[in-house]
Z-matrix of the N, CA and C atoms (Angstrom, degrees):
N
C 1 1.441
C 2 1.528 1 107.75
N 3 1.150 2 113.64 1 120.11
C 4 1.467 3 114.92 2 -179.90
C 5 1.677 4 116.01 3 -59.70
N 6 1.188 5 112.11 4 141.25
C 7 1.612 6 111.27 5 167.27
C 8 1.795 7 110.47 6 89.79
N 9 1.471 8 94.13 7 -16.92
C 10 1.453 9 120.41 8 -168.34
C 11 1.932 10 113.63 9 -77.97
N 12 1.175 11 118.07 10 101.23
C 13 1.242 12 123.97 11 174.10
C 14 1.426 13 130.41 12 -90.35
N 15 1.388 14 122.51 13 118.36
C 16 1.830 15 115.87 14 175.25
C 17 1.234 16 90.79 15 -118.12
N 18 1.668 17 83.35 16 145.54
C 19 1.433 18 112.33 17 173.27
C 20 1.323 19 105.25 18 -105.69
N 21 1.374 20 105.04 19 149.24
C 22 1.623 21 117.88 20 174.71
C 23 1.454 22 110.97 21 -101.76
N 24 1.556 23 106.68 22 117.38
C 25 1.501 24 102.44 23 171.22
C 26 1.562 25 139.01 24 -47.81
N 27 1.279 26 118.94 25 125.37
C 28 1.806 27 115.42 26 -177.50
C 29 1.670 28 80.00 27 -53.33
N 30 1.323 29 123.06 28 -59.95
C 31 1.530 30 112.76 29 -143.28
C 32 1.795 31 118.36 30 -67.13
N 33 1.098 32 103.08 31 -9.50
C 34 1.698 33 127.13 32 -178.45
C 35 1.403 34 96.03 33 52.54
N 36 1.592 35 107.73 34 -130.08
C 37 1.430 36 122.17 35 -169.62
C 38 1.994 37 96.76 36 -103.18
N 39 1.524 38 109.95 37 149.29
C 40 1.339 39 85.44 38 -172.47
C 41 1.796 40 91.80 39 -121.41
N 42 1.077 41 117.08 40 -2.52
C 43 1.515 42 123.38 41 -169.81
C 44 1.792 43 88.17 42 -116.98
N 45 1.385 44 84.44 43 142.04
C 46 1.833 45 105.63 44 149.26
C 47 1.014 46 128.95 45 -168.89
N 48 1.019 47 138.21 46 109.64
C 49 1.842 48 156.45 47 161.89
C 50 1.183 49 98.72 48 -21.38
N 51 1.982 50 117.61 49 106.60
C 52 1.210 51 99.76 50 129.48
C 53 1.843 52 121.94 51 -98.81
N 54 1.065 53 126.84 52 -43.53
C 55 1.320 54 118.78 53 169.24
C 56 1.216 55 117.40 54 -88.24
N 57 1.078 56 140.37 55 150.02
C 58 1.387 57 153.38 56 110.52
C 59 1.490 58 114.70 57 32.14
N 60 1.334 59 123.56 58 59.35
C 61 1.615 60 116.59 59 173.40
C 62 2.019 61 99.02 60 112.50
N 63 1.101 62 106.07 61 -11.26
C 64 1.242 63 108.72 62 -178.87
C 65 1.455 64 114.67 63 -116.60
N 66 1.349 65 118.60 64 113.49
C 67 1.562 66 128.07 65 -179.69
C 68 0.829 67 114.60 66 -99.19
N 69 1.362 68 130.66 67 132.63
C 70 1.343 69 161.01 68 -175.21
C 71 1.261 70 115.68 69 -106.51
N 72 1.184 71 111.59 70 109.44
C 73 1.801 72 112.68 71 -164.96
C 74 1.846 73 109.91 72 -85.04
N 75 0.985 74 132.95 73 160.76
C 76 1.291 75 117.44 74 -155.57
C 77 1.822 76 80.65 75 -116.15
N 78 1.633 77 127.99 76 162.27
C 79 1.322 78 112.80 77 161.22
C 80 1.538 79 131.47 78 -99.49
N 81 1.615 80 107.82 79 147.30
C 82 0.883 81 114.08 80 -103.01
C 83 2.392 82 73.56 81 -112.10
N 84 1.655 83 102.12 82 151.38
C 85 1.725 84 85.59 83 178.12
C 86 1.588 85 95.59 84 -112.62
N 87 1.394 86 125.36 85 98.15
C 88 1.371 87 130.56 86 -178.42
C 89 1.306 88 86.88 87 -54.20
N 90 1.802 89 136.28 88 -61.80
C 91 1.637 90 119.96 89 -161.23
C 92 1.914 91 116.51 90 -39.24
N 93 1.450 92 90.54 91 -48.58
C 94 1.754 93 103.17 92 170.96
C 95 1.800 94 130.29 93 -58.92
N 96 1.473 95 94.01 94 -19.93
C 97 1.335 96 97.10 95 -158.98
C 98 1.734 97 98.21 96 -104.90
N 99 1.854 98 114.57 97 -19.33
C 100 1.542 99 109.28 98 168.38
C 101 1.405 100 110.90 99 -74.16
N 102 1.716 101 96.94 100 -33.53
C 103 1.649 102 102.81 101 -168.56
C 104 1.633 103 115.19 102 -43.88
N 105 1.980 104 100.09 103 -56.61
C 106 1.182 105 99.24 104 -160.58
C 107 2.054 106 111.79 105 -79.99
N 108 1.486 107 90.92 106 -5.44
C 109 1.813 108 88.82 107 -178.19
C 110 1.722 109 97.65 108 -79.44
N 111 1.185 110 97.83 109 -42.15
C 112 1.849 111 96.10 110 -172.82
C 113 1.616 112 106.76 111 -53.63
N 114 1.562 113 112.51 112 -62.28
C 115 1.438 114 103.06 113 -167.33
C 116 1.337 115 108.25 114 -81.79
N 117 1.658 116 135.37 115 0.24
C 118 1.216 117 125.01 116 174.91
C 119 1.511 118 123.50 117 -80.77
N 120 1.401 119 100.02 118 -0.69
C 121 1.835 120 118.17 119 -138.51
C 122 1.587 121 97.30 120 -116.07
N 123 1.497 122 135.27 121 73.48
C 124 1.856 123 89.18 122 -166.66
C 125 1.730 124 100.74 123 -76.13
N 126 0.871 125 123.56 124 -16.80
C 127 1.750 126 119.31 125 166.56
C 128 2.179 127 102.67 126 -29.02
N 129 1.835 128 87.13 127 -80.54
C 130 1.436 129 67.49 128 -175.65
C 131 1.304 130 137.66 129 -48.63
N 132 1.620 131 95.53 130 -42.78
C 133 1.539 132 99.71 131 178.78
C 134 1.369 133 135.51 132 -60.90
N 135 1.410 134 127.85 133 -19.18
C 136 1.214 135 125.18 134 134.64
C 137 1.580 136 129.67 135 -54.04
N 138 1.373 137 130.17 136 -50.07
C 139 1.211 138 122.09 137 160.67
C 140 1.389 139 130.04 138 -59.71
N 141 1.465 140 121.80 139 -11.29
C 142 1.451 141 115.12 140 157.28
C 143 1.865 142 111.67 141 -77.28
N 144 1.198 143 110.47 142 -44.02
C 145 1.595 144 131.83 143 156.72
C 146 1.506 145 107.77 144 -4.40
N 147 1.495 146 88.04 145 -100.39
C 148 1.391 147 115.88 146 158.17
C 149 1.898 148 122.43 147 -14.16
N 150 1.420 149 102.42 148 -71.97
C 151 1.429 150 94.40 149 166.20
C 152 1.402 151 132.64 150 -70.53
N 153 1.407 152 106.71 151 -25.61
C 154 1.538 153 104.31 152 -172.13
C 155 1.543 154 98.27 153 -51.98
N 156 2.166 155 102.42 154 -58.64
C 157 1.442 156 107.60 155 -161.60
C 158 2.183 157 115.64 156 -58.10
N 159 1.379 158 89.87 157 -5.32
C 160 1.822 159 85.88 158 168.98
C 161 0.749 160 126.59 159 -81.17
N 162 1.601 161 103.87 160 -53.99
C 163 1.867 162 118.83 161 151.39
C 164 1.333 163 122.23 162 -7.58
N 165 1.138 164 112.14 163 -52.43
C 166 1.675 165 129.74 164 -146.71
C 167 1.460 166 107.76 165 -118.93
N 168 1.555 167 106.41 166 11.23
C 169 2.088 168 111.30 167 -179.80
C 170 1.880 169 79.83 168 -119.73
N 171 1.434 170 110.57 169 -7.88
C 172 1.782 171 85.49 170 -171.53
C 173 1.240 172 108.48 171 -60.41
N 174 1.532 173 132.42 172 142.13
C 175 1.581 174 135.05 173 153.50
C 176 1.790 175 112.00 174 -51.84
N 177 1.289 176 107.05 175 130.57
C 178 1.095 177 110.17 176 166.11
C 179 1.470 178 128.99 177 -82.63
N 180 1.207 179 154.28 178 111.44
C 181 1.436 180 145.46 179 -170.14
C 182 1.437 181 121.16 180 -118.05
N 183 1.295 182 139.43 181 117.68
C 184 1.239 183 135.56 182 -169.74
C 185 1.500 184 106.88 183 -109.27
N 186 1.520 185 106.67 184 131.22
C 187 1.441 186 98.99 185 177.62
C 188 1.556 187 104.80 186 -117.78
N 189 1.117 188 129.41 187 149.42
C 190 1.489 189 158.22 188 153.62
C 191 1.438 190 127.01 189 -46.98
N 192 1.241 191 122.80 190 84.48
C 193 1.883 192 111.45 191 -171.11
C 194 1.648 193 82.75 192 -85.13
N 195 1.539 194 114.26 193 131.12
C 196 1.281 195 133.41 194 174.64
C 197 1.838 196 110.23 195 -92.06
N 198 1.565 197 91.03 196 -36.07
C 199 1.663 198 94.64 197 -159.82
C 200 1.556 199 113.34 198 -74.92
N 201 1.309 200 112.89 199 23.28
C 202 1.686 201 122.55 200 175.74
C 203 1.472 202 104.13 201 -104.15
């Protein structure tokens, strides 16, 4: 199809059969598999957004134990 783009999944196939009733999990690249949900997602990526920037307005406060 002209104009027409596929993407190939980071996450590929994550299951594969070798016996009969027994699955064999293939391993697995979590770096690939946040990458492509975060930047594929803008849902998540605003809700990680979102928290980081709260994260990062908290006041920091240090207190002093004197009684040592």
């Amino acid at each position: 199809m002209p104009g027409h783009e596929t993407k190939q999944s980071a996450t590929g196939r994550l299951l594969a059969l070798q016996n009969p009733g027994q699955p064999v999990w293939t391993p697995r690249d979590y770096a690939a598999l946040a990458r492509e949900g975060y930047q594929g997602n803008p849902v998540a990526y605003r809700c990680v957004r979102m928290i980081a920037e709260a994260a990062a307005s908290v006041p920091w406060v240090l207190y002093e134990d004197r009684k040592r």
